[in-house]
LOLOMI-259900 format. One record per residue: residue in three letters; x, y, z of N, C-alpha, C in turn. Coordinates in steps of 0.02 Angstrom, whole numbers, plus 50000, padded with zeros to 5 digits. Layout:
<nodes>
ALAXYZXYZXYZ ...
</nodes>
This chain:
<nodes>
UNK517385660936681517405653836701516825650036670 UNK516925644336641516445640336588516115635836643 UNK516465634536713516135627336726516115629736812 UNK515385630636828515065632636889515275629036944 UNK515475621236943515695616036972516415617037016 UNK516745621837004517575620637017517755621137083 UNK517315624037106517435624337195517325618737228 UNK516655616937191516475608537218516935603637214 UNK517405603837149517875599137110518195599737169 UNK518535607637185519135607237211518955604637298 UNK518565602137341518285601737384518305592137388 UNK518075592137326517805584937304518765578937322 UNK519315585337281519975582837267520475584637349 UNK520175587537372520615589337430521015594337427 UNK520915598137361521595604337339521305609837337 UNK521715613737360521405623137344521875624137280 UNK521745625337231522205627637171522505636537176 UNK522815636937159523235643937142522815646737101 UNK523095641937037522535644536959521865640436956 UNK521475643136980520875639136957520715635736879 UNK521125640836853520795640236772521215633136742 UNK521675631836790521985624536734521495620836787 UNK521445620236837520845613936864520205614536802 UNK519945619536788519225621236726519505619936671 UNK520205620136632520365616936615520595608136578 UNK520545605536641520465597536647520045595336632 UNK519275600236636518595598436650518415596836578 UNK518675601236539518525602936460518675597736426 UNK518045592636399518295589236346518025589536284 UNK518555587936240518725591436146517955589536110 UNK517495587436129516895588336118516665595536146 UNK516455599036188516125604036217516865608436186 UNK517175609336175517705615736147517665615036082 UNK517565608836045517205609435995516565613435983 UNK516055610836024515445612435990515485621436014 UNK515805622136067515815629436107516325634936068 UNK516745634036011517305635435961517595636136006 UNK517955634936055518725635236097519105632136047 UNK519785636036067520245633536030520745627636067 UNK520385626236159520755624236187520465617136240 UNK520495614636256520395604936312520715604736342 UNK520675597036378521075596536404521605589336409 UNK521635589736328522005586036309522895582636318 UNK523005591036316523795592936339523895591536408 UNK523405592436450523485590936547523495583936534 UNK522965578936512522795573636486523655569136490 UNK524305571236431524795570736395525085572836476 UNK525075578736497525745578536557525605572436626 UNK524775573336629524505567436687524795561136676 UNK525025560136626524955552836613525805550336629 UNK526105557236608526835556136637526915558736714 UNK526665560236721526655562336832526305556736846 UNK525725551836822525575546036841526255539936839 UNK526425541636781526895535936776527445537236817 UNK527925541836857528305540736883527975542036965 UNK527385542137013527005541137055526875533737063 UNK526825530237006526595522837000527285518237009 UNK527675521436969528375518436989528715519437038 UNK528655523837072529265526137157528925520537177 UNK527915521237194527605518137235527635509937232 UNK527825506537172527995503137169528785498937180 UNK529285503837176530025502837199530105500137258 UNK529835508037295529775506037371529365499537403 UNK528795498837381528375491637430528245487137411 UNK528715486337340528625477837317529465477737308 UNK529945477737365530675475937350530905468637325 UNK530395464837331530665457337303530385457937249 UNK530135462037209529895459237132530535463437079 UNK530505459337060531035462036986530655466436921 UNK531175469636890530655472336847530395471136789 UNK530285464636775529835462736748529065463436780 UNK529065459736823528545460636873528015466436889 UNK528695472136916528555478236923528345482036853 UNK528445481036810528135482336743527445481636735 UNK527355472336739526565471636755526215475536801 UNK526255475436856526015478336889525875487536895 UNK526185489836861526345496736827525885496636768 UNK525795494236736525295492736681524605491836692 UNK524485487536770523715488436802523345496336801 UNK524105497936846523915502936886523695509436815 UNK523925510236775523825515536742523485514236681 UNK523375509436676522905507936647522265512836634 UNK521865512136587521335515936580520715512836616 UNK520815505336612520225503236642520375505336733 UNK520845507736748521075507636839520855513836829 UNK521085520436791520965524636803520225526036808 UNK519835524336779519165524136748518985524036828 UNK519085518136849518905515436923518765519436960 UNK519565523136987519765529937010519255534737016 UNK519135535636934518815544436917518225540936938 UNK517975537836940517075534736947516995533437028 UNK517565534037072517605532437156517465541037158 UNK517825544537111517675551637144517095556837116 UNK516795551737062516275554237035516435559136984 UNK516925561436943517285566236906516615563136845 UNK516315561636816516095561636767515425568836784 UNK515085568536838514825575136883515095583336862 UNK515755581936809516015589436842516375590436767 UNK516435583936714516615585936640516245591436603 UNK516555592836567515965597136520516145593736447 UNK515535592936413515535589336356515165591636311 UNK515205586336251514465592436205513795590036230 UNK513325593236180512495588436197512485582736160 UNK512905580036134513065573536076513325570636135 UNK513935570836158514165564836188513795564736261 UNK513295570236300512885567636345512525566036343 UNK512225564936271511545559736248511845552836244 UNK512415552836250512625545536221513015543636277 UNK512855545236345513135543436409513925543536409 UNK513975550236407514715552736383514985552336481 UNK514875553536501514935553736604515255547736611 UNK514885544736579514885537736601515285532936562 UNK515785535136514516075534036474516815531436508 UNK517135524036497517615525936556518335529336525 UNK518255528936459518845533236415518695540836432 UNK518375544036439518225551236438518485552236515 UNK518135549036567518425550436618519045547836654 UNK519275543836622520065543836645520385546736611 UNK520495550736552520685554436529520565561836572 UNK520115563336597519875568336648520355566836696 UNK520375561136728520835559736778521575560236778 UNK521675558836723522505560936708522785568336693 UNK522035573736662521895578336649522175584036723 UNK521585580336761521585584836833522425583936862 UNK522475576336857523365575936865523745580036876 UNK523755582336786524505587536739524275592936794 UNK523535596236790523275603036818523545605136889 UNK523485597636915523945598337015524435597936995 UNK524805596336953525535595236958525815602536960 UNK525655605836882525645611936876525335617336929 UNK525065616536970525025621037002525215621037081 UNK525335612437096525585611637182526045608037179 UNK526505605737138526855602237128526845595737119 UNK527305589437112527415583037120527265579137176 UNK527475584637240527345580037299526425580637340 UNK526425586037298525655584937323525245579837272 UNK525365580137216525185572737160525195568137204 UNK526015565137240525965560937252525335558337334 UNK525525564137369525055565137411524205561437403 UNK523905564637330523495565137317523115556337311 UNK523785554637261523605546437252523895543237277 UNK524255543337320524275537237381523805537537432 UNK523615544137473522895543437521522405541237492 UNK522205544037420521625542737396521365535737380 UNK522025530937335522055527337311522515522637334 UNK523045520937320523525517337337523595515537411 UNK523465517537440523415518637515523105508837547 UNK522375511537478521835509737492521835503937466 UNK522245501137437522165496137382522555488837413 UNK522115483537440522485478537476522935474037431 UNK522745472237376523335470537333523005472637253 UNK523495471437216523645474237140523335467337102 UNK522805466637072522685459937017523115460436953 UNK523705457336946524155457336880523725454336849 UNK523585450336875523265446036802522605446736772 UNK522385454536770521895457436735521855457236663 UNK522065448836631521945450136572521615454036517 UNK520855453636549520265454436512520345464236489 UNK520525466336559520755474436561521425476636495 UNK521795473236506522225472836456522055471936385 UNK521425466936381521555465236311521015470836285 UNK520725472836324520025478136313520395485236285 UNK520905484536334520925492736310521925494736246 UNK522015489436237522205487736189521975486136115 UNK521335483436140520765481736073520515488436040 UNK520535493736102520095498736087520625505136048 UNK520995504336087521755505036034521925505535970 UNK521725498435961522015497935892521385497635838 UNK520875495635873520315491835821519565496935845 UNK519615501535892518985505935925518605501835925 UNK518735496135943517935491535974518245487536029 UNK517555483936051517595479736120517585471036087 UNK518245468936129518125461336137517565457136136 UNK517475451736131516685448536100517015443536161 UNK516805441336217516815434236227516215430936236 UNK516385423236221515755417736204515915411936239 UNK515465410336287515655403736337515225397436256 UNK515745393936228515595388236202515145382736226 UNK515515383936285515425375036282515425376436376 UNK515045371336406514995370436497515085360636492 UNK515485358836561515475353036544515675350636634 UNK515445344536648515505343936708514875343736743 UNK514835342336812514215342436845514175347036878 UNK513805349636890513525358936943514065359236982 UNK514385354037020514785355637078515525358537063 UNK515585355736985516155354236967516355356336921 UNK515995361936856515845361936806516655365936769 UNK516705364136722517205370136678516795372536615 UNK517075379136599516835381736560517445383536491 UNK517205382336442517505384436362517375389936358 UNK517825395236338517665401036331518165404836234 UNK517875408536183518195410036158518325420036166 UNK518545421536143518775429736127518675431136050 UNK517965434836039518345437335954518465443835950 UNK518885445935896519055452935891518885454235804 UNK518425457835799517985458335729518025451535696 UNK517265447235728517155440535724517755435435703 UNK518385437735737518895431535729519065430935800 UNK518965422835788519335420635848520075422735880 UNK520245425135923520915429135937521295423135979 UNK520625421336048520915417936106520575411736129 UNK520615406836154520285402536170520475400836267 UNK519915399436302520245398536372519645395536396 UNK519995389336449519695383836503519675387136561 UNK519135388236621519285387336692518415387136709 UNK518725386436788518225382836831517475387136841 UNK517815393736823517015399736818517175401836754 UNK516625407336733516615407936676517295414336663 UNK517135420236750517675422536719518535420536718 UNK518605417036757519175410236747519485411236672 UNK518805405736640518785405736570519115411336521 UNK518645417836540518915424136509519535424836497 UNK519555426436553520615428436564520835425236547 UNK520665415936550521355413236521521065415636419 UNK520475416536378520535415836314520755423536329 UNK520835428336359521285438236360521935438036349 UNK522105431036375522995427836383523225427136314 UNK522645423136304523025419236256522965427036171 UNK522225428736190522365432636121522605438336137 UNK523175440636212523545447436206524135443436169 UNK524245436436182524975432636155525115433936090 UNK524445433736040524525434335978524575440735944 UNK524305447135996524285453635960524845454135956 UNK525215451336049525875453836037526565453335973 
</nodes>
């Protein structure tokens, strides 16, 4: 066993595992199996989590939003699994505590990374699925999470356009409040979005992050 942590993990998650070794498994990321020559991560759990997330996200959504159509239910499916939600998730349960990585990416605040650990999170996923089934998955993230969550923000532009940016272009969104106008009580703010110093999005509102989301709107309109 590579990772001293797994009892804690499994304590930390609420699960006794069968196989321990796919929970130590999850833990492994393709940095530390790199630098350690494994031939193996936990990339592949990573790939099945993400499909046991997606149909967990969708029942849970069928069932307790019956007036939304699915368009709607799309958006809102898109919050939820998101990398920036998951990130959230893995950082409520502290999973960055229990990765194993190389000495490169923990010099470079690899823990704390929110791509590394939602990927962990989708990781540990595949690992419960595989070893307790679906209904304890679902178990897992509705008490933990969903349970807990008083409503869903669709209109997380800024989340959207971030991890789409990072997607396609491996960098982070630039936003720039232009321009403030109005008196203290009252003020609006100009806001732009660049994506490798081009302007993508432009957006007005009453705070700055207002502003944001609406210029996230406008430049997811154009990637699309």
């Amino acid at each position: 066993m590579y990772n001293p942590k797994i009892e804690n993990l499994e304590n930390l998650l609420g699960v006794k595992f069968k196989n321990k070794q796919l929970l130590e498994l999850s833990t492994i990321h393709k940095s530390w199996s790199v630098e350690n020559k494994l031939a193996y991560n936990n990339e592949r759990l990573e790939f099945l989590g993400d499909s046991v997330l997606s149909i967990i996200i969708s029942e849970y959504l069928y069932k307790n939003y019956p007036d939304k159509d699915e368009g709607s239910l799309s958006k809102l499916k898109s919050v939820l699994v998101s990398k920036n939600q998951l990130s959230k998730w893995a950082k409520q349960l502290k999973l960055g505590d229990y990765i194993l990585i190389s000495k490169a990416e923990e010099l470079s605040g690899g823990r704390k990374k929110d791509t590394i650990v939602a990927s962990m999170f989708e990781a540990i996923l595949g690992a419960m699925y595989l070893d307790q089934g679906l209904e304890k998955c679902i178990e897992f993230i509705n008490n933990n999470f969903l349970s807990k969550m008083i409503d869903i923000e669709v209109e997380d532009y800024k989340s959207l356009l971030q991890e789409k940016v990072q997607k396609e272009f491996k960098i982070l969104p630039e936003y720039i409040i232009v321009k403030e106008t109005g008196p203290d009580h009252n003020k609006e703010f100009d806001c732009v979005v660049k994506i490798n110093d081009k302007i993508l999005g432009h957006g007005k509102g009453k705070t700055k992050k207002q502003a944001q989301q609406n210029a996230a709107k406008e430049a997811l309109k154009k990637l699309k």
